[in-house]
N, C-alpha and C positions, 0 to 999 in steps of 0.2 A: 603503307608501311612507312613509318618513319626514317629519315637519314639520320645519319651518326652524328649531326651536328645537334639536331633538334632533341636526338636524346640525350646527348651531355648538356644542352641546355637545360632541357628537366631534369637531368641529378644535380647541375648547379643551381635550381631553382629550389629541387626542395632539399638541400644541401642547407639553404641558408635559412630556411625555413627550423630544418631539425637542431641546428646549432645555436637562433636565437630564441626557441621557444621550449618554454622548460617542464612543458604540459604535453602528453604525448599520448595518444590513445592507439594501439593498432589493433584492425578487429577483420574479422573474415566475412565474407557474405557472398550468396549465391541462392542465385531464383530471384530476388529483390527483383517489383515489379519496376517500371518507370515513375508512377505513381508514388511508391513506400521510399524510393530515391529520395525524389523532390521532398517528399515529408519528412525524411531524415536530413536532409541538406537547411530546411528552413527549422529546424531545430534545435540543430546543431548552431546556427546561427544565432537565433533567438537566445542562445547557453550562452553565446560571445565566443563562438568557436568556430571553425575552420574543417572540411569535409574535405577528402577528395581519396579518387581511386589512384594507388602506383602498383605499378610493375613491382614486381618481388625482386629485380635485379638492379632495378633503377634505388630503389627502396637502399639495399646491401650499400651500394656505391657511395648512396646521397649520405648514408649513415652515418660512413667511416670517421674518425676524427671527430664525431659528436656525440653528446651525452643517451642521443636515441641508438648508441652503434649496438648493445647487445642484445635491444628489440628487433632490429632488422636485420641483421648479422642473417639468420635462416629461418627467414619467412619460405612458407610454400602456398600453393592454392590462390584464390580470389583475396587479395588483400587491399585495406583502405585504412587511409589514418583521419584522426580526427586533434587539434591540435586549438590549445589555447592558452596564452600568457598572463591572463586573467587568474582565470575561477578554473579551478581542476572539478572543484565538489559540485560545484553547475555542471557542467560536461557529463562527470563522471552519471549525475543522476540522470541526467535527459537522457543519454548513451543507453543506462542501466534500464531503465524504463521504456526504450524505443526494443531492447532486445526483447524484453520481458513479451512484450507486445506481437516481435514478428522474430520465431524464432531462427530465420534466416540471415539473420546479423549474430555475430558471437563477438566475445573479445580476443585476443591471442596475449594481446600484454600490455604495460603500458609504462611509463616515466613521468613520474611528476617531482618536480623540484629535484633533477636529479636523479629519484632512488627507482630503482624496476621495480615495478605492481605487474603482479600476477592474475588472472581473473580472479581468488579471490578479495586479494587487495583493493582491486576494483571496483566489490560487489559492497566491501568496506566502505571504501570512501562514498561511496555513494548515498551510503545511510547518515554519514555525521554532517550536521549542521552547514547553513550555506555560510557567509562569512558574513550576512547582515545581522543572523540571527545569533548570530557569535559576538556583532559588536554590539549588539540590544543588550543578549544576557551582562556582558563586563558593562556595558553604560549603566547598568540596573545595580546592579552590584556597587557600583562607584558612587550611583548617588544614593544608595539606603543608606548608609551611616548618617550622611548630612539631612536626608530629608527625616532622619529618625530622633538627630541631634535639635531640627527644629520644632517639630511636635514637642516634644519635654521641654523647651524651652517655653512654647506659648502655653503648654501644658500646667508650669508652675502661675504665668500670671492668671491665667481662666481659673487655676483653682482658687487664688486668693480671691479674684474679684468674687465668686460663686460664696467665698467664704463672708467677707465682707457685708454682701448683700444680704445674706442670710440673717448673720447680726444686727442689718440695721433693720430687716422686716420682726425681728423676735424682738429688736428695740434692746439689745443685748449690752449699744455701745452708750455711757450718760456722753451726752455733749455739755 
């Protein structure tokens, strides 16, 4: 059993955690083997994110005062957050997909950029685009004007010369 020091240590621990991160997953789970653990933990990681298991009370405490306080305000049950400062829409799909898979993970709620997701918020963001595929589609979009502007431009010379050449094969031009 832990002393009272070691436990405000972990509410000041993940205290500073839930104040400077503005991606916030919390999700229930129970029966999780040791195995589906470590699989979720190297997952969650690989997203560029952050696992761990807290107390429901340590959770409330750590809360207070930060943007994650009306997610954890009244947790019950086996609770764990999953947290990243990055990518939400990564998180949210590995998360989305590890539940899909082992239906002994749920979500309860979550906070991203601020605003509380609800599971289905969660099941939302999950589906829209990751942020590479987001700056592909606007880089694509940026250069089809210019790469459209340069075709028509090479477009008018290839026609004369096509035209040109034609004349001089039909012998069309007197020299």
């Amino acid at each position: 059993m832990k002393k009272k020091s070691e436990k405000q240590a972990d509410v000041e621990a993940l205290n500073k955690v839930l104040a400077s991160t503005p991606n916030v997953f919390v999700a229930a789970f129970s029966k999780l083997t040791v195995a589906q653990d470590f699989q979720l933990r190297k997952t969650v990681r690989g997203a560029g994110g952050m696992y761990q298991v807290v107390k429901n009370t340590i959770a409330a405490k750590a809360g207070a005062g930060t943007p994650a306080e009306e997610v954890t305000k009244s947790l019950s049950g086996m609770t764990s957050i999953a947290y990243t400062a990055t990518d939400p829409v990564g998180l949210a799909k590995v998360l989305t997909k590890y539940a899909k898979d082992n239906p002994a993970f749920t979500f309860k709620a979550g906070i991203v950029e601020g605003r509380v997701f609800n599971v289905k918020d969660i099941e939302a963001l999950a589906t829209m685009p990751s942020k590479e595929e987001i700056y592909a589609k606007l880089l694509y979009l940026i250069q089809a004007p210019a790469q459209r502007l340069v075709t028509s431009i090479n477009g008018v010379g290839r026609n004369l010369a096509v035209v040109i050449d034609q004349g001089v094969k039909e012998n069309k031009f007197s020299a």
